[in-house]
VMD Tcl script that builds the backbone (N, CA, C; Angstrom):
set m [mol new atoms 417]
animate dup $m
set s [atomselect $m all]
$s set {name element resname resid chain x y z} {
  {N N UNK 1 A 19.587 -30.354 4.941}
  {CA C UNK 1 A 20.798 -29.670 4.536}
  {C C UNK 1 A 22.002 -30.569 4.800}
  {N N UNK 2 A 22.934 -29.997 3.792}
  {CA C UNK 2 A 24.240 -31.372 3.921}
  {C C UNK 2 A 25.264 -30.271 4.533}
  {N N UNK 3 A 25.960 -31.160 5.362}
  {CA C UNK 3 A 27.037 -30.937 6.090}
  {C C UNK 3 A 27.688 -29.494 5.738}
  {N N UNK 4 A 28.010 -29.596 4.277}
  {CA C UNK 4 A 28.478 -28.685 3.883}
  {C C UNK 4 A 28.279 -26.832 3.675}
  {N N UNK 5 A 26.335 -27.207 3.052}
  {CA C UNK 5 A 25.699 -26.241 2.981}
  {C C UNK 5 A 25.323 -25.627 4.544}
  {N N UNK 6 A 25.255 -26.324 5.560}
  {CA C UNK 6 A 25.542 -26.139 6.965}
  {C C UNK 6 A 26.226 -25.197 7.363}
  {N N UNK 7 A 27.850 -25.919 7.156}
  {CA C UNK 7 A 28.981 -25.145 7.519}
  {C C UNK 7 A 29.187 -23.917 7.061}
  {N N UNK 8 A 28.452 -23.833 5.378}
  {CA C UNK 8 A 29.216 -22.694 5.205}
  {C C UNK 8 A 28.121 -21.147 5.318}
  {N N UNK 9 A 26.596 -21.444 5.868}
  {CA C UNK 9 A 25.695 -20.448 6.124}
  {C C UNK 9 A 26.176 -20.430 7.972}
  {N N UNK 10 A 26.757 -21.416 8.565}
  {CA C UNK 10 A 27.531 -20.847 9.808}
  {C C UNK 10 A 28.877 -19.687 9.575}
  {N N UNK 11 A 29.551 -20.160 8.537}
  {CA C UNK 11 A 30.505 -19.395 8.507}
  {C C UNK 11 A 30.287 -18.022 8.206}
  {N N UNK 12 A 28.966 -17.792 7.294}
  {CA C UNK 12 A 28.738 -16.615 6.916}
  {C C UNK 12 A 27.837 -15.991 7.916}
  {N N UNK 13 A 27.380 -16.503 8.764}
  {CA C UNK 13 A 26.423 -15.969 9.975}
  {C C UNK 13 A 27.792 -15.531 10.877}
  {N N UNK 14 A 28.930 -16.170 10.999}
  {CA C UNK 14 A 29.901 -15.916 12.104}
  {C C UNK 14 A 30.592 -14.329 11.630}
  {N N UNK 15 A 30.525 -14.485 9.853}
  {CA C UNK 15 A 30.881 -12.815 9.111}
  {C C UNK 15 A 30.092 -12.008 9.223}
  {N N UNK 16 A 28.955 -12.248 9.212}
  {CA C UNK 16 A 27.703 -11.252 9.474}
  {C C UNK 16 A 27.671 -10.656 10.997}
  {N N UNK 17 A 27.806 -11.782 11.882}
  {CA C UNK 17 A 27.957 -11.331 13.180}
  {C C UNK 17 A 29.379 -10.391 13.666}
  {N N UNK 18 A 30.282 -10.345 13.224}
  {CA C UNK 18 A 31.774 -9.411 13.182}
  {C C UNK 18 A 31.405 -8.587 12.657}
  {N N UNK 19 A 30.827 -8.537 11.352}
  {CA C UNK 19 A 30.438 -7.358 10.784}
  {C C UNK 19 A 29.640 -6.044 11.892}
  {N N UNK 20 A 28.547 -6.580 12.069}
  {CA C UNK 20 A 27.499 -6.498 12.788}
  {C C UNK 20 A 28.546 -5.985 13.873}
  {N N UNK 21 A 29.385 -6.462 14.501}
  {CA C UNK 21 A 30.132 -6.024 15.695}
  {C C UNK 21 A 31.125 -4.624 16.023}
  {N N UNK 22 A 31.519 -4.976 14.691}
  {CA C UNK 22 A 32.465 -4.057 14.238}
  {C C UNK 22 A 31.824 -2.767 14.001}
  {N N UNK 23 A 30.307 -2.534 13.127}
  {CA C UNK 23 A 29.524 -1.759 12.574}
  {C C UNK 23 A 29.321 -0.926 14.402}
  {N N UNK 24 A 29.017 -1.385 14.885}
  {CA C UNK 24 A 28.474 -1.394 16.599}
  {C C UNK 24 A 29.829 -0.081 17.044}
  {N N UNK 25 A 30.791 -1.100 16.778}
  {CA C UNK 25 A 31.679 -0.670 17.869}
  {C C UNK 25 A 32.387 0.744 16.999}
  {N N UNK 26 A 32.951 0.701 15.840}
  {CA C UNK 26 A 32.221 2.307 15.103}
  {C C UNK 26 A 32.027 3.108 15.368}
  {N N UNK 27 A 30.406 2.744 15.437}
  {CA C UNK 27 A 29.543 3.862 15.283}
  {C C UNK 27 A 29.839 4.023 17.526}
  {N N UNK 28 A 30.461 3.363 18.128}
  {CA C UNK 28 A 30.766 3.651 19.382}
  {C C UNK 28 A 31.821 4.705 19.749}
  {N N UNK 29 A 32.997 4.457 18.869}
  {CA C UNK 29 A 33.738 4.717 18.572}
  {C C UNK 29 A 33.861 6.749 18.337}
  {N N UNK 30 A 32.814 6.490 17.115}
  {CA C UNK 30 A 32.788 8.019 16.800}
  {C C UNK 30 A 31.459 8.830 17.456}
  {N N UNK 31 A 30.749 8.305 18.313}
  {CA C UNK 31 A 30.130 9.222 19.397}
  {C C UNK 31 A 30.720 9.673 20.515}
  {N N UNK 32 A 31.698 8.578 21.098}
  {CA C UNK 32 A 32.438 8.781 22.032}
  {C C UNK 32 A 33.824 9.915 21.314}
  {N N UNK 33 A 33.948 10.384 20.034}
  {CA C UNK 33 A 35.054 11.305 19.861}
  {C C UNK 33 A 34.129 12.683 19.706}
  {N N UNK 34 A 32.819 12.308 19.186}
  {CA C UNK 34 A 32.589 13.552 19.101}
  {C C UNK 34 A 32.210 14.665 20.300}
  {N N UNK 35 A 31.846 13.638 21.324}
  {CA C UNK 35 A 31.641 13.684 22.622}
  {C C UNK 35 A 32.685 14.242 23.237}
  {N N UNK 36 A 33.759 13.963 22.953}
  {CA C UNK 36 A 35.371 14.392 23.460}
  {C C UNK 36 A 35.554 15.531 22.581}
  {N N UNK 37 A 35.166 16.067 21.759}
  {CA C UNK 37 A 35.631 17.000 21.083}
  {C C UNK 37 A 34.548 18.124 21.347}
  {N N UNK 38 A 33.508 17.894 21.846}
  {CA C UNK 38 A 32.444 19.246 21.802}
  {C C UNK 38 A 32.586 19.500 23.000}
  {N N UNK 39 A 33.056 18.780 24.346}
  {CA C UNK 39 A 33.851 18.821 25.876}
  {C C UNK 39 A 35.124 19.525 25.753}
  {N N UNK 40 A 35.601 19.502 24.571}
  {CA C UNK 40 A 37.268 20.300 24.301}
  {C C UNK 40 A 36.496 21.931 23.617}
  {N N UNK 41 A 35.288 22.269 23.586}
  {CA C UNK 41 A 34.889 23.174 22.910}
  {C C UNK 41 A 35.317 23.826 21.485}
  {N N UNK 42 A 35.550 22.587 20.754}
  {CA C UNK 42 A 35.949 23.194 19.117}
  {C C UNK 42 A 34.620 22.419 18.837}
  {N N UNK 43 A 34.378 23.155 17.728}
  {CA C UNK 43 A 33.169 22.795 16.687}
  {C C UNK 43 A 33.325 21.974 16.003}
  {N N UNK 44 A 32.777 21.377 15.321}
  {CA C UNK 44 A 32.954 20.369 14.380}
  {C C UNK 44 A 31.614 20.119 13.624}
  {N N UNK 45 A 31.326 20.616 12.430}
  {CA C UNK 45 A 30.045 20.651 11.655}
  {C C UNK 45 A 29.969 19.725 10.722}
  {N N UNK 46 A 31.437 18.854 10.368}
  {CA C UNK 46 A 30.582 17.263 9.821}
  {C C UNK 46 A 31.068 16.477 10.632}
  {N N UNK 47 A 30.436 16.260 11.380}
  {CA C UNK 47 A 30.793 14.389 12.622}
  {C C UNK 47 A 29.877 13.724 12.240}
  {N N UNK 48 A 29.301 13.531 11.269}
  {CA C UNK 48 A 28.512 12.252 10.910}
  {C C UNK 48 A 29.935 11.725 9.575}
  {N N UNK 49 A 30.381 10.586 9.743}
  {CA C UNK 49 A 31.030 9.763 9.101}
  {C C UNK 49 A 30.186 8.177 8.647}
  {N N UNK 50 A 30.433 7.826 7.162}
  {CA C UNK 50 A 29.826 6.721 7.042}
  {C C UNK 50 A 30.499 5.092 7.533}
  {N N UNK 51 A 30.406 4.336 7.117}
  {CA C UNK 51 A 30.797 3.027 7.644}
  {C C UNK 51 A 32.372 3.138 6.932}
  {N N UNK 52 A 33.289 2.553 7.423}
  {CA C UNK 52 A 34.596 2.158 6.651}
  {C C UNK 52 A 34.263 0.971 5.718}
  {N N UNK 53 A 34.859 1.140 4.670}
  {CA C UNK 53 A 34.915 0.206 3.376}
  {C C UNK 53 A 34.685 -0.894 3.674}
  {N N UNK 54 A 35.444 -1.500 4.514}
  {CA C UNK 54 A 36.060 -2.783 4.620}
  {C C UNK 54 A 35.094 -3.477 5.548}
  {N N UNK 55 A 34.292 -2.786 6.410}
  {CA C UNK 55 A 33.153 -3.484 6.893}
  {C C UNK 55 A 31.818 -3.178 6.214}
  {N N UNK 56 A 32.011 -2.435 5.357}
  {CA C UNK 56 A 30.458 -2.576 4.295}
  {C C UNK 56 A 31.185 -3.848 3.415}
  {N N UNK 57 A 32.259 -4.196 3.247}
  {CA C UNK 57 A 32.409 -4.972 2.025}
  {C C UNK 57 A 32.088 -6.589 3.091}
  {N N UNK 58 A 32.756 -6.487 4.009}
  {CA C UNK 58 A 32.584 -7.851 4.903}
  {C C UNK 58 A 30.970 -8.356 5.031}
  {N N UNK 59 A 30.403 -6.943 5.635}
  {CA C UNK 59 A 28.836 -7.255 5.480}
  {C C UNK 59 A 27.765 -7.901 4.308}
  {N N UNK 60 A 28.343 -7.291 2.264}
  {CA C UNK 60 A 28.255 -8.018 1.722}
  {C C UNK 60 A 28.747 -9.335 1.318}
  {N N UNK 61 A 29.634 -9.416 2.096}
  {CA C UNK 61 A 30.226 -11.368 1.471}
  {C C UNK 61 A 29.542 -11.681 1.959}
  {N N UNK 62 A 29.088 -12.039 3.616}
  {CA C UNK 62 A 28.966 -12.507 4.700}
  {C C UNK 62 A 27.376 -12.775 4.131}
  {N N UNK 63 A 26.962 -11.806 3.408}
  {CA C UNK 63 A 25.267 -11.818 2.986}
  {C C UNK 63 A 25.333 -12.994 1.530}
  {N N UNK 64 A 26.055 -12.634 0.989}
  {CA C UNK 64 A 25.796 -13.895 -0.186}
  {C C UNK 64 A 26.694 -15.177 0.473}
  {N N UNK 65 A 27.501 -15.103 1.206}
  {CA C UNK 65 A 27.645 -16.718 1.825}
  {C C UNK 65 A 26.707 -16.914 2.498}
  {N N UNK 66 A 25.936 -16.729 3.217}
  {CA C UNK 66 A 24.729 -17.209 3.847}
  {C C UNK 66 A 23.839 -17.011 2.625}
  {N N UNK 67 A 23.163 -16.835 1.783}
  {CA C UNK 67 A 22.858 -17.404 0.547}
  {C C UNK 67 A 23.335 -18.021 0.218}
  {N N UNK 68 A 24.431 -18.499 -0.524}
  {CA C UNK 68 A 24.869 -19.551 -1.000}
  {C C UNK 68 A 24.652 -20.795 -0.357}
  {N N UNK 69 A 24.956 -20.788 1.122}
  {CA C UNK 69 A 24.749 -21.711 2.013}
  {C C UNK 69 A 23.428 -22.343 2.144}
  {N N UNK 70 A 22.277 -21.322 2.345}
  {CA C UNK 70 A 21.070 -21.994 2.163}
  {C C UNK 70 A 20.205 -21.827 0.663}
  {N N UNK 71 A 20.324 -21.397 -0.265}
  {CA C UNK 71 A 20.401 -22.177 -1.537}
  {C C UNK 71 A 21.110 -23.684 -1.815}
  {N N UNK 72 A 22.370 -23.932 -1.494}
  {CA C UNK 72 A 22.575 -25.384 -2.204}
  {C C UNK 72 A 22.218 -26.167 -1.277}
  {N N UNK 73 A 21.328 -25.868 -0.069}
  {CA C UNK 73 A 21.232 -26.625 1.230}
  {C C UNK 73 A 19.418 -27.051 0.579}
  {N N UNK 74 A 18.901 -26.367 0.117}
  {CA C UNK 74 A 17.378 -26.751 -0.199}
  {C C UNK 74 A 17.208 -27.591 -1.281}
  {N N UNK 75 A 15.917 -28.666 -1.099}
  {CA C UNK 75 A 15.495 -29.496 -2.407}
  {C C UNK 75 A 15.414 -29.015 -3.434}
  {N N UNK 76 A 15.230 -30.181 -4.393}
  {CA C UNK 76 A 14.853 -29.802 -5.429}
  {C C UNK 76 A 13.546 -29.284 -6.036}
  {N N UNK 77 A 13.169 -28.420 -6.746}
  {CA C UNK 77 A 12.243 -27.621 -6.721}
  {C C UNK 77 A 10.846 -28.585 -7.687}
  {N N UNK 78 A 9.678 -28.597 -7.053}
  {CA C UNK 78 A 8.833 -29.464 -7.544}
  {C C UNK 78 A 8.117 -29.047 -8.974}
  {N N UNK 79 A 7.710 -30.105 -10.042}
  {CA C UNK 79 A 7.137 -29.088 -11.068}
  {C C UNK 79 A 6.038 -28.856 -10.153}
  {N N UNK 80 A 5.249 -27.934 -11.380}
  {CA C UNK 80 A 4.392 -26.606 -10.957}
  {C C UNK 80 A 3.085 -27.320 -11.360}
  {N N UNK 81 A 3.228 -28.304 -12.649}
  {CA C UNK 81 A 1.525 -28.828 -12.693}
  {C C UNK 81 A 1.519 -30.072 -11.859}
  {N N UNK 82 A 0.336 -29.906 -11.494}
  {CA C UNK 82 A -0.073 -31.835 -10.970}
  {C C UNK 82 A 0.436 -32.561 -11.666}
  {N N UNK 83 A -0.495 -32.765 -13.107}
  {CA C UNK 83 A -0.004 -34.058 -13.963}
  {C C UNK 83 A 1.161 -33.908 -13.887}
  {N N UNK 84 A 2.102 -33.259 -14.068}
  {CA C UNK 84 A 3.974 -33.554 -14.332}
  {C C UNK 84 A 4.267 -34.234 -13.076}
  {N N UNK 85 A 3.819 -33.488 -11.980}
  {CA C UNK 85 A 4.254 -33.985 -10.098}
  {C C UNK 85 A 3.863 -35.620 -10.081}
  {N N UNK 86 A 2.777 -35.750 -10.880}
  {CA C UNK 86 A 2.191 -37.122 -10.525}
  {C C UNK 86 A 2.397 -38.359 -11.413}
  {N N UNK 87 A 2.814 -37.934 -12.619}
  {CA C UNK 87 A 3.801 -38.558 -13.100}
  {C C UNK 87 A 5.014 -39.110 -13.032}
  {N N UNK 88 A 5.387 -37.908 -12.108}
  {CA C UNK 88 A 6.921 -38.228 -11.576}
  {C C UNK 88 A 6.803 -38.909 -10.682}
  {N N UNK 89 A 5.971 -38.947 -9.622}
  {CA C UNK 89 A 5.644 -39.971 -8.488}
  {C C UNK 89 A 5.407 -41.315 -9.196}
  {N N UNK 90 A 4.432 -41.643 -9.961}
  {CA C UNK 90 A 4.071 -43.146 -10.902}
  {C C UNK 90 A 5.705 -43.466 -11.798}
  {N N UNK 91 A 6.006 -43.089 -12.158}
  {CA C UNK 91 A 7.796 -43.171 -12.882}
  {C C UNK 91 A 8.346 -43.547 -11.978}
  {N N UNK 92 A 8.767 -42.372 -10.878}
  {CA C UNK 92 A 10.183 -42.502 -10.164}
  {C C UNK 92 A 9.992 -43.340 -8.536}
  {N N UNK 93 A 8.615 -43.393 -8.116}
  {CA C UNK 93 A 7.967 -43.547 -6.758}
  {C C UNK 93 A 8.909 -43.201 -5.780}
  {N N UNK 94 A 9.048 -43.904 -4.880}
  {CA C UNK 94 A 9.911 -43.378 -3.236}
  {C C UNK 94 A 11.257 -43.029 -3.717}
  {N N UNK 95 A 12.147 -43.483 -5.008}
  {CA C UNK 95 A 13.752 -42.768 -5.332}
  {C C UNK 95 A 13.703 -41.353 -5.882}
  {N N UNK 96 A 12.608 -41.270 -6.223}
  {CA C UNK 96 A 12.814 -39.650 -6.670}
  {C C UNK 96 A 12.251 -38.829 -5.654}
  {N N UNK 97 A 11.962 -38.977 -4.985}
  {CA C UNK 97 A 12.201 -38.084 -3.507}
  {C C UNK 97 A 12.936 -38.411 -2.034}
  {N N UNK 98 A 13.834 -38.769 -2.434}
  {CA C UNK 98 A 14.689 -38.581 -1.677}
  {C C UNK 98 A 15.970 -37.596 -1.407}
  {N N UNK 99 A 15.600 -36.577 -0.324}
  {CA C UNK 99 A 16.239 -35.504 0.075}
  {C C UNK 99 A 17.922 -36.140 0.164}
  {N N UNK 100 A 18.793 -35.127 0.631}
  {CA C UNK 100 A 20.222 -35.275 0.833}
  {C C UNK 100 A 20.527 -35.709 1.767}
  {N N UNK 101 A 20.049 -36.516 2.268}
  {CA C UNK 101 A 20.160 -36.838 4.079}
  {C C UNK 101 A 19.713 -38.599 3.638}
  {N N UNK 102 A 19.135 -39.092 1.951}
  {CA C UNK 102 A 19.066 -40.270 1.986}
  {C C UNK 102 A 17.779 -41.064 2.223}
  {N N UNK 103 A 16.628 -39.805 2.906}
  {CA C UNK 103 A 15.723 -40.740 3.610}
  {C C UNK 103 A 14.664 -39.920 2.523}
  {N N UNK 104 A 13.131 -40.537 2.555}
  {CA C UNK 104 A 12.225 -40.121 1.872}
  {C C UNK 104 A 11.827 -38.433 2.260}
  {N N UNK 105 A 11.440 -37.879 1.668}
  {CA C UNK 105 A 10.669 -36.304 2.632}
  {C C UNK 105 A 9.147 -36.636 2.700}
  {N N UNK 106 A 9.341 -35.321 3.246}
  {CA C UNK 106 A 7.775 -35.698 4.307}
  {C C UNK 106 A 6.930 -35.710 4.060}
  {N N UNK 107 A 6.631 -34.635 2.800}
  {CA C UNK 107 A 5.831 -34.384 1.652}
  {C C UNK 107 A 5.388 -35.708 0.844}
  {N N UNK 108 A 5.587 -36.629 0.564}
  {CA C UNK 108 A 5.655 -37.615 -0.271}
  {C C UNK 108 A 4.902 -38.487 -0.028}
  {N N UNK 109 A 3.505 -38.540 -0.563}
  {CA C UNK 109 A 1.893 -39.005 -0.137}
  {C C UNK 109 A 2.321 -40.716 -1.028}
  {N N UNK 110 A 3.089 -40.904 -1.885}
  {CA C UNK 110 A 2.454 -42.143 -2.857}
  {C C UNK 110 A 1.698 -41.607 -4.229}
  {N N UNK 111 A 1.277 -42.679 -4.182}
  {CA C UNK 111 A 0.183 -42.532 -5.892}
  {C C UNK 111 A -0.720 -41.468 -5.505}
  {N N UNK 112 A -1.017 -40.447 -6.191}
  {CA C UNK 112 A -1.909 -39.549 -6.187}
  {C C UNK 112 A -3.235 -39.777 -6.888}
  {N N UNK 113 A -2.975 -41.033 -7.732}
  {CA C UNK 113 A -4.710 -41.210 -8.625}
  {C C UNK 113 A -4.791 -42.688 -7.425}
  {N N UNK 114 A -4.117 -43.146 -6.260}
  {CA C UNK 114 A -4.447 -44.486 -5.402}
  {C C UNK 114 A -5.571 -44.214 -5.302}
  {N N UNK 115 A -6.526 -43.039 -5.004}
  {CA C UNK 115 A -8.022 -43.183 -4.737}
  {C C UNK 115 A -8.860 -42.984 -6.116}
  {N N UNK 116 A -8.531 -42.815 -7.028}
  {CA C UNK 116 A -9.098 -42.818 -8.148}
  {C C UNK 116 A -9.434 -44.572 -8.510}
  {N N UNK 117 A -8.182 -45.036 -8.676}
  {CA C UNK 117 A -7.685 -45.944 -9.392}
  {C C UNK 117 A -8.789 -47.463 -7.998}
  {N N UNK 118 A -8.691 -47.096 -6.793}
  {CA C UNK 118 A -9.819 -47.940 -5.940}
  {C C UNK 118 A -10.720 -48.307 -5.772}
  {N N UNK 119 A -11.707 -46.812 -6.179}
  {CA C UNK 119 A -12.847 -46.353 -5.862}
  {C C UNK 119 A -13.557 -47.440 -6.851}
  {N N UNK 120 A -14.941 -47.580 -6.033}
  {CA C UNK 120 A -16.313 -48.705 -6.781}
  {C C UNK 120 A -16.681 -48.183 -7.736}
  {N N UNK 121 A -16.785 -48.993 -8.776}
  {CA C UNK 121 A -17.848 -48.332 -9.693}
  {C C UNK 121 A -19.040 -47.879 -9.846}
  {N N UNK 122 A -19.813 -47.913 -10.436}
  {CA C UNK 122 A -21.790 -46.776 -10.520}
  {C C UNK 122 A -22.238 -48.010 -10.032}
  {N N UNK 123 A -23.195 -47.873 -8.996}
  {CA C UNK 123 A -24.004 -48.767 -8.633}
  {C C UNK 123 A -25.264 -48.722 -9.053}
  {N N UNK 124 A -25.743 -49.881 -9.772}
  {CA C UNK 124 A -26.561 -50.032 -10.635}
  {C C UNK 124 A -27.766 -50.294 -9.822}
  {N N UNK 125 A -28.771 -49.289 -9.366}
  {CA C UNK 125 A -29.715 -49.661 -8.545}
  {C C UNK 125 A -30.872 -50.623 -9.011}
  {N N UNK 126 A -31.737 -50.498 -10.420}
  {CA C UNK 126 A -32.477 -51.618 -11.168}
  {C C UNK 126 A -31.854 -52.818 -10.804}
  {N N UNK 127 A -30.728 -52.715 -11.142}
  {CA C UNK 127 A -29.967 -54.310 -11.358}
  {C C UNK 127 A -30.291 -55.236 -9.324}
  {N N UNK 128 A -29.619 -53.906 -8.655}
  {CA C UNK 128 A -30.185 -54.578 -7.159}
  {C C UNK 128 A -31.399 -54.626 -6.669}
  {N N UNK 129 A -32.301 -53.988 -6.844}
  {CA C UNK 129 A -33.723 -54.065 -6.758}
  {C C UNK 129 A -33.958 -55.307 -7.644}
  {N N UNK 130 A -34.031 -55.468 -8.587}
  {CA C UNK 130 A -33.882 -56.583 -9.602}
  {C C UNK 130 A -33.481 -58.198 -8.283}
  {N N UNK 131 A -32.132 -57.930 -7.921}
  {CA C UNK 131 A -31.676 -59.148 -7.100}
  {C C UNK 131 A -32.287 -59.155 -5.496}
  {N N UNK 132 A -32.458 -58.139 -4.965}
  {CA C UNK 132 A -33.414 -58.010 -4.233}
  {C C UNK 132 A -34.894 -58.569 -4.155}
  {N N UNK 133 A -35.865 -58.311 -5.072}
  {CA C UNK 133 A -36.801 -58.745 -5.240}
  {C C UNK 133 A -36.914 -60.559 -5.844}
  {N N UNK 134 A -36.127 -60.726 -6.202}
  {CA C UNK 134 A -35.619 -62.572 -6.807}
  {C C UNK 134 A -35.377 -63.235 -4.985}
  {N N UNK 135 A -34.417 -62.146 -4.378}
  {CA C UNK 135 A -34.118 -63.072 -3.043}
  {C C UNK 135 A -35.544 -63.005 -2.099}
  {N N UNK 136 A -36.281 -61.852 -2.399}
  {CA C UNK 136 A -37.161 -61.827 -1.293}
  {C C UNK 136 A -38.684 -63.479 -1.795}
  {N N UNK 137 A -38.345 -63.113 -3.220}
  {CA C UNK 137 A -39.520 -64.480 -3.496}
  {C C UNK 137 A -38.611 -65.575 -3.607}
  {N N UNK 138 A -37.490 -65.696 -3.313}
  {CA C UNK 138 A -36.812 -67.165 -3.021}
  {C C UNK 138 A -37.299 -67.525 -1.273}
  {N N UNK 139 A -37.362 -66.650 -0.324}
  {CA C UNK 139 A -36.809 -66.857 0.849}
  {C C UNK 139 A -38.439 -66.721 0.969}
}
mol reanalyze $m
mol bondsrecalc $m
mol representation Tube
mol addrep $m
């Protein structure tokens, strides 16, 4: 994650957390009146009140800035088939994966056909029995 996308899922964790505080202190707020008011012996048959506006609305910013923040903070999204992934590795090799920070990611094996492209060919057993039996009546 870059600096930026950082800062600003802190900033929205610091809104979420006020929110969160505020929501707290509230709902503290109106137990402790209703508490004072059923001690004064008047009735009161709606004391359930919902959240004030302004901290349901804080709670949603605070939720899509911390989205925003870690959305533009994540890679880029890999294709979905092999062949395309492994193509792109043989094309682009170690520059096309490189995260925002500059350095390779971690994920990033190399050539994906390197063991294809190594491997021995069919071993022709006639053919060594064949050279086998020539060395054993040479020696």
């Amino acid at each position: 994650m870059t600096w930026l996308s950082k800062s600003t899922t802190a900033f929205g964790l610091i809104l979420l957390a006020h929110a969160c505080y505020s929501a707290h202190e509230h709902s503290a707020l109106q137990s402790h009146r209703v508490a004072s008011l059923t001690s004064l012996g008047t009735s009161q048959s709606g004391t359930a009140t919902s959240l004030p506006i302004d901290i349901t609305i804080e709670t949603i910013i605070a939720t899509f800035i911390i989205c925003l923040g870690l959305v533009s903070g994540t890679s880029r999204l890999r294709p979905i088939q092999w062949r395309v992934w492994a193509g792109q590795i043989e094309r682009e090799g170690e520059a096309g994966f490189l995260n925002s920070s500059g350095e390779v990611e971690k994920d990033y094996v190399g050539n994906p056909f390197r063991l294809l492209e190594s491997r021995p060919g069919f071993v022709d057993i006639r053919k060594q029995r064949k050279e086998f039996a020539e060395w054993v009546k040479n020696q």
